[in-house]
Phi, psi and omega in degrees: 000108155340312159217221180067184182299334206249050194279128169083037170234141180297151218288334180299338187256034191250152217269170170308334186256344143342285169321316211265303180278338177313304193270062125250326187279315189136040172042120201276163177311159132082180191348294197293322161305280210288347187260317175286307135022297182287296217314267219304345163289318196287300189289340107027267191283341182104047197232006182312315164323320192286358170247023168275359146317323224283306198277027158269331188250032167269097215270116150226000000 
């Protein structure tokens, strides 16, 4: 995450109720809209396994 309370924690990992007020508040424009957007669509739904691929090849 770029700023905010969670700035530099990966977008997977950011908790549900996060997630829950962006998409009540809004979403910010352009990538970054669209990425919390899936993330909270993947965790949502139970769907997290599709992203131990993504966050195995995430260098920290």
């Amino acid at each position: 995450m770029p700023f905010g309370k969670y700035k530099g924690i990966v977008l997977a990992d950011l908790p549900i109720s996060y997630l829950e007020w962006f998409n009540r508040k809004g979403m910010p424009p352009g990538k970054l809209g669209m990425q919390l957007s899936t993330v909270y669509e993947i965790k949502l739904n139970g769907l997290m396994e599709l992203l131990i691929p993504i966050r195995a090849s995430i260098k920290r």
